[in-house]
C-alpha positions as CSV (number, residue, x, y, z in Angstrom):
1,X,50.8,-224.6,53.1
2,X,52.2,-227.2,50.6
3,X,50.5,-229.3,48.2
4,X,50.0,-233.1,48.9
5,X,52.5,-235.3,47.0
6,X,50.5,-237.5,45.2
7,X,50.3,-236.7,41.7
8,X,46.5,-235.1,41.2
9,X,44.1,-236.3,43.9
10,X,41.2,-236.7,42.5
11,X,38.1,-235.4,44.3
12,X,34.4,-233.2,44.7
13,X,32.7,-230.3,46.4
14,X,31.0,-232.4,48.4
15,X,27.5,-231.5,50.0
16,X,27.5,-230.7,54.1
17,X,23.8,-230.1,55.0
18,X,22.0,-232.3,57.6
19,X,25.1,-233.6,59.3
20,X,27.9,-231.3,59.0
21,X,30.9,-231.1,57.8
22,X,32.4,-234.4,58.8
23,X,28.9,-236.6,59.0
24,X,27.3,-235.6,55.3
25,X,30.5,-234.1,53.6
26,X,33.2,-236.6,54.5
27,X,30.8,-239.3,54.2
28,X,29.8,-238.6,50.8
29,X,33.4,-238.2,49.7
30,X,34.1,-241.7,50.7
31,X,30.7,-243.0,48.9
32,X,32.2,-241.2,45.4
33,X,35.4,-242.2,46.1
34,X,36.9,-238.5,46.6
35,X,40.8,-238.3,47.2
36,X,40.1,-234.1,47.4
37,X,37.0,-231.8,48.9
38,X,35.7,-228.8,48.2
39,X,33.1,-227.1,50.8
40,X,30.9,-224.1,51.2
41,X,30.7,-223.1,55.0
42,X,28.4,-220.4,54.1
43,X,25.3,-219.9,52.2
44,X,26.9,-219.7,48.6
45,X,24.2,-217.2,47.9
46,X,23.7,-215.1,50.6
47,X,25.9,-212.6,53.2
48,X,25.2,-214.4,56.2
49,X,28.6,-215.6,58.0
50,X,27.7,-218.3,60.0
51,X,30.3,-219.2,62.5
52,X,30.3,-223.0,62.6
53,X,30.7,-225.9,64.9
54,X,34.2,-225.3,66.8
55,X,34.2,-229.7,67.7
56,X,32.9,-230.1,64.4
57,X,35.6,-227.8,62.7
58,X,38.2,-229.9,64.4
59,X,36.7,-233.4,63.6
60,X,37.0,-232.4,59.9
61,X,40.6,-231.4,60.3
62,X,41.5,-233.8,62.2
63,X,39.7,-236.4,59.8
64,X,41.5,-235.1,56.8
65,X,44.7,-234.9,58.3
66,X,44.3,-238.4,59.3
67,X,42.8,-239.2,55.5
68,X,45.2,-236.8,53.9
69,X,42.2,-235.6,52.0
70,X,43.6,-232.0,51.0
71,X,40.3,-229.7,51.7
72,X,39.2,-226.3,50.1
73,X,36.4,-223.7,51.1
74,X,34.6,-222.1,48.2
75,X,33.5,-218.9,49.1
76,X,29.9,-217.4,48.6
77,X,29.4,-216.4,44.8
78,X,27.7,-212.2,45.7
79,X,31.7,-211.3,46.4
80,X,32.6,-208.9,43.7
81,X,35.3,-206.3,44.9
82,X,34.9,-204.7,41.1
83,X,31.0,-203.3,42.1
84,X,30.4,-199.9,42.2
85,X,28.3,-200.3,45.3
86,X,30.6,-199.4,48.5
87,X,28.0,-202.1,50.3
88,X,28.3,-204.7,48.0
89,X,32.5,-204.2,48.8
90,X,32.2,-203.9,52.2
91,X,30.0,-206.7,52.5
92,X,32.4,-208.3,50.5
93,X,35.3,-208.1,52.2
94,X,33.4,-209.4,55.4
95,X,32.1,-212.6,53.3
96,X,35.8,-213.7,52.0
97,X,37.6,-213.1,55.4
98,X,34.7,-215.0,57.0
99,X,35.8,-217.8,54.5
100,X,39.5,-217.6,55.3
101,X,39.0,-217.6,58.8
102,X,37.0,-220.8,58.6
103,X,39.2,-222.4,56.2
104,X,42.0,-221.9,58.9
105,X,40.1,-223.4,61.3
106,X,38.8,-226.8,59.7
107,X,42.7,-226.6,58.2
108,X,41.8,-226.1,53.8
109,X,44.5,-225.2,51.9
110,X,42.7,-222.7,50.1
111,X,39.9,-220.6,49.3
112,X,38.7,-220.2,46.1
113,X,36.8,-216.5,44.9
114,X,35.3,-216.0,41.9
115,X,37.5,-212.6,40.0
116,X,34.2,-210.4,39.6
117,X,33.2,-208.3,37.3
118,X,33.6,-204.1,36.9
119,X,30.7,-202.7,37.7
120,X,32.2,-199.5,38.6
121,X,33.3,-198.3,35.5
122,X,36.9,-199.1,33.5
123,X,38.4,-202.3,34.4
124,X,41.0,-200.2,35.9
125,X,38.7,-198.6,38.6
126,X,37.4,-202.1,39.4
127,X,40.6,-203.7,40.6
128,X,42.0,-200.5,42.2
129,X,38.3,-201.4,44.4
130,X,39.7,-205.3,44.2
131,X,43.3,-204.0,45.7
132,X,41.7,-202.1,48.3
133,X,39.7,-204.5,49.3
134,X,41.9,-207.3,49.1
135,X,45.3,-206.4,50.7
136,X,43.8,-205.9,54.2
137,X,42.9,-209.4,54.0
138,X,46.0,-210.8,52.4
139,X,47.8,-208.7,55.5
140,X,45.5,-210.9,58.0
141,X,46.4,-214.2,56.2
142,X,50.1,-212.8,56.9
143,X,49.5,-212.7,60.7
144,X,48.2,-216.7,60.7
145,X,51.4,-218.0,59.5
146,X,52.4,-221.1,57.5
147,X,49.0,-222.6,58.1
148,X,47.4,-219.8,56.9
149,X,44.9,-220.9,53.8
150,X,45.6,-219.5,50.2
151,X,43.4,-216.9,48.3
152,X,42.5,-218.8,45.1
153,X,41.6,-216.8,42.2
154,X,39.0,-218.4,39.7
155,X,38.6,-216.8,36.2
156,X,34.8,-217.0,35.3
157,X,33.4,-217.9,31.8
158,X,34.1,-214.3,30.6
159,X,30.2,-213.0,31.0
160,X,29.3,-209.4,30.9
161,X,31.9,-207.1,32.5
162,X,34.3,-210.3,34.1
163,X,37.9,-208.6,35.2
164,X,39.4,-212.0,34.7
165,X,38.0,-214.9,31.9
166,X,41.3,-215.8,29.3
167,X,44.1,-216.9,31.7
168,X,46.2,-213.7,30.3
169,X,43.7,-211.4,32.3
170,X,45.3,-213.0,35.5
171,X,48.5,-211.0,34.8
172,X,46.8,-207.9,35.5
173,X,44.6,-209.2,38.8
174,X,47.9,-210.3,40.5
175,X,49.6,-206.8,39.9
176,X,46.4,-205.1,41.9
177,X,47.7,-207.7,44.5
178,X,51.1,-207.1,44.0
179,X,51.5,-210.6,43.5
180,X,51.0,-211.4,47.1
181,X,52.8,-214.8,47.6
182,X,49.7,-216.1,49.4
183,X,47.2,-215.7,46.4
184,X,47.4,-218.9,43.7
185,X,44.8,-219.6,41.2
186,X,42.0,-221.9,40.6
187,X,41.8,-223.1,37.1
188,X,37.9,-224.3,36.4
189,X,38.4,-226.2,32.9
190,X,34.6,-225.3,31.9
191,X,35.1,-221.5,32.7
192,X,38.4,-221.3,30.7
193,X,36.8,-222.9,27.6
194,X,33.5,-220.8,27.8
195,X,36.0,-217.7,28.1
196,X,37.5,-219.0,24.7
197,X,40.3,-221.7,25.3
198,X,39.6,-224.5,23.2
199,X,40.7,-227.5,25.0
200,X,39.3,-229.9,22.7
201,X,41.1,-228.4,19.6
202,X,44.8,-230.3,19.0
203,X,47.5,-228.2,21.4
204,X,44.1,-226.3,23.6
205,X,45.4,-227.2,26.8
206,X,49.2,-226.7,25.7
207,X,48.2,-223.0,25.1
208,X,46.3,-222.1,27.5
209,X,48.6,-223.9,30.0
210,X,51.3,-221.8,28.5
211,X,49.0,-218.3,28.4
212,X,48.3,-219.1,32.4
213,X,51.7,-219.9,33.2
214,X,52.7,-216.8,31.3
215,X,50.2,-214.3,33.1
216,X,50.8,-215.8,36.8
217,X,54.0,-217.3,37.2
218,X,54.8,-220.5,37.8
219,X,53.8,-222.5,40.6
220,X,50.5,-219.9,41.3
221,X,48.1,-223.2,40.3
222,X,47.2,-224.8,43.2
223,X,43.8,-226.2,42.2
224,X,41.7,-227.5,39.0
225,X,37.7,-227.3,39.2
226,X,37.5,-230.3,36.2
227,X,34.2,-229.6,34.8
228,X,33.2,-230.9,30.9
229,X,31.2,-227.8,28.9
230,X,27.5,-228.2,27.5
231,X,28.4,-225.1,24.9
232,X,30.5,-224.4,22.5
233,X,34.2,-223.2,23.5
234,X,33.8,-219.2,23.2
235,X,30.1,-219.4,24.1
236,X,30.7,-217.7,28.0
237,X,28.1,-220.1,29.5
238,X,28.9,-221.4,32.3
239,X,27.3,-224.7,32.0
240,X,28.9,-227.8,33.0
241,X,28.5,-231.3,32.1
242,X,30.2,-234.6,33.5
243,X,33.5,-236.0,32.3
244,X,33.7,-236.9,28.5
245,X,29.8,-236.1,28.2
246,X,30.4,-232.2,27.0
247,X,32.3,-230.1,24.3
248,X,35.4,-230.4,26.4
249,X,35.9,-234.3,25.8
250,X,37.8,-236.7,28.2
251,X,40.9,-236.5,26.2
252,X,41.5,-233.0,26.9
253,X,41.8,-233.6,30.5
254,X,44.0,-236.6,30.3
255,X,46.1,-233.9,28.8
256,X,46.2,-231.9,31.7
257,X,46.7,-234.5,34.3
258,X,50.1,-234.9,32.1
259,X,50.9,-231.2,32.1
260,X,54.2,-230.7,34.0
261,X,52.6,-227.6,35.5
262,X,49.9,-229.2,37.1
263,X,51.9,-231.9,39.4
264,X,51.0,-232.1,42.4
265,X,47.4,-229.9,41.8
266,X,44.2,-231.9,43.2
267,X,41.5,-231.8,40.9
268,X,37.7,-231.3,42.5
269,X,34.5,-231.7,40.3
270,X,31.6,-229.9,40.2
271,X,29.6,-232.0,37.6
272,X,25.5,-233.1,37.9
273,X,25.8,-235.3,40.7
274,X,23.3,-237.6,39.7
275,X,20.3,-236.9,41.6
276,X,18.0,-236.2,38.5
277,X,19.2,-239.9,36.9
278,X,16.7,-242.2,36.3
279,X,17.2,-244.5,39.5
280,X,18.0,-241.1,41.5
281,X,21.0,-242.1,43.2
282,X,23.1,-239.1,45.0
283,X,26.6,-239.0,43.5
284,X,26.4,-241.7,40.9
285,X,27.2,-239.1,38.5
286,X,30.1,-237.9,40.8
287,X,31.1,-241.3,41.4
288,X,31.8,-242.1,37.8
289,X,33.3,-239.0,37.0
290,X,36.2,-239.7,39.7
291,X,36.6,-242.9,38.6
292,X,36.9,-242.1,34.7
293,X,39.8,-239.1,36.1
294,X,41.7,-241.5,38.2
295,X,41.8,-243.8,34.8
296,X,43.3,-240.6,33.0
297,X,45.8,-240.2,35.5
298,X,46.9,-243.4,35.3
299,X,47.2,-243.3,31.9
300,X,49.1,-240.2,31.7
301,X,51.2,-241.1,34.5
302,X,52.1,-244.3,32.2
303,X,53.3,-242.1,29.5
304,X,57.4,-242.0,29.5
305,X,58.5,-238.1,30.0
């Protein structure tokens, strides 16, 4: 499936408890101003694989169709195909094809997995557990055709054992997966700097742009979680903060809205949403956010090539 044309549209993952997919998650997306959503449709920590609302799954492709509101699944954060527990793989697998298959359904471009860690041993053992696991799903993505969801790989902060943290660790993940054409990356801009890309520094987003490009090929971006950093670059916690309030600074992603490399890439937040502010308001946070990365766009898109 192909990326939307506009530039970068700017959106959130956007809550779907009480009334669904369409009723709370839409909804709030149009109170924040979201041009983009990101979704669980699963509980994000937990193995249950609920299967949905078929007239529900339909309203919400139908709605973002109509919207063009390009739409992702993330999938529950327990996947790790790098454990060294044959259950935890297993159980695994069935999470992430339970996201795919939903994501086809409501009609999301992708699906975004966190990389994992090796628990199993060298970092070699752990992705020949990732390929195993892996390619029997990226063989059923095959069999859905063109409209089949992509398998978005997100780097983590670099805690403990992580298989994939500095964007040159991507190079490595793809070769498990033989570089399947259906599997892009997910860059989250708080993960990469807590893994040791200093975005903030002069040139930060040039190199790592460069070191992603490098590992994966071009054209394997296909989405940017934009979250600021409460810590330190280097500090591997993955601790987010709104736009221009962290380490990261605003600057650094009015940078990366310019990148040639990310055209056409939405951007989804994950920031504090607001609800512990003073006056309590759901999304105010979110709402600002948006609105502060659509001004960066529009300043970088004023910038002569």
């Amino acid at each position: 499936m192909d990326l939307p044309a506009q530039r970068n549209p700017v959106g959130a993952h956007v809550p779907v408890a009480g009334r669904g997919l369409v009723g709370t998650g839409l909804a709030y997306a149009r109170r924040v101003g979201a041009e983009s959503v990101q979704v669980f449709v699963a509980n994000p920590r937990g193995w249950a694989t609920p299967a949905g609302d078929p007239a529900q799954d339909e309203a919400f492709r139908a709605a973002c169709a109509e919207q063009g509101v390009p739409a992702y699944v993330h999938a529950p954060y327990l996947i790790n195909f790098g454990s060294g527990s044959e259950a935890t793989r297993e159980r695994s697998a069935e999470s992430l094809r339970h996201s795919l298959l939903r994501a086809h359904r409501i009609g999301a471009l992708g699906v975004v997995v966190h990389t994992g860690s090796a628990l199993c041993g060298p970092p070699e053992a752990a992705l020949a557990h990732v390929r195993a696991g892996v390619l029997p799903l990226l063989d059923e993505l095959d069999a859905l055709g063109d409209a089949a969801p992509r398998l978005l790989l997100e780097p983590t902060a670099g805690q403990g054992s992580s298989l994939c943290a500095r964007m040159a660790d991507l190079g490595p993940y793809l070769e498990a997966l033989d570089r399947h054409p259906a599997v892009g990356v997910c860059l989250d801009t708080c993960h990469a700097f807590a893994a040791g890309h200093d975005l903030a520094e002069p040139g930060g987003v040039a190199a790592m742009m460069a070191e992603l490009e490098g590992a994966a090929g071009p054209g394997r971006l296909r989405l940017i979680h934009a979250n600021d950093s409460e810590d330190a670059a280097g500090a591997r916690k993955d601790r987010h903060a709104n736009i221009g309030a962290g380490r990261i600074g605003a600057a650094a992603f009015g940078e990366l809205l310019a990148h040639p490399a990310t055209a056409g890439v939405p951007l989804v937040i994950e920031t504090p949403d607001g609800r512990h502010d003073p006056d309590r308001v759901e999304g105010a946070r979110h709402a600002r956010d948006i609105a502060r990365l659509k001004e960066l766009r529009a300043a970088a898109a004023a910038v002569p090539a």
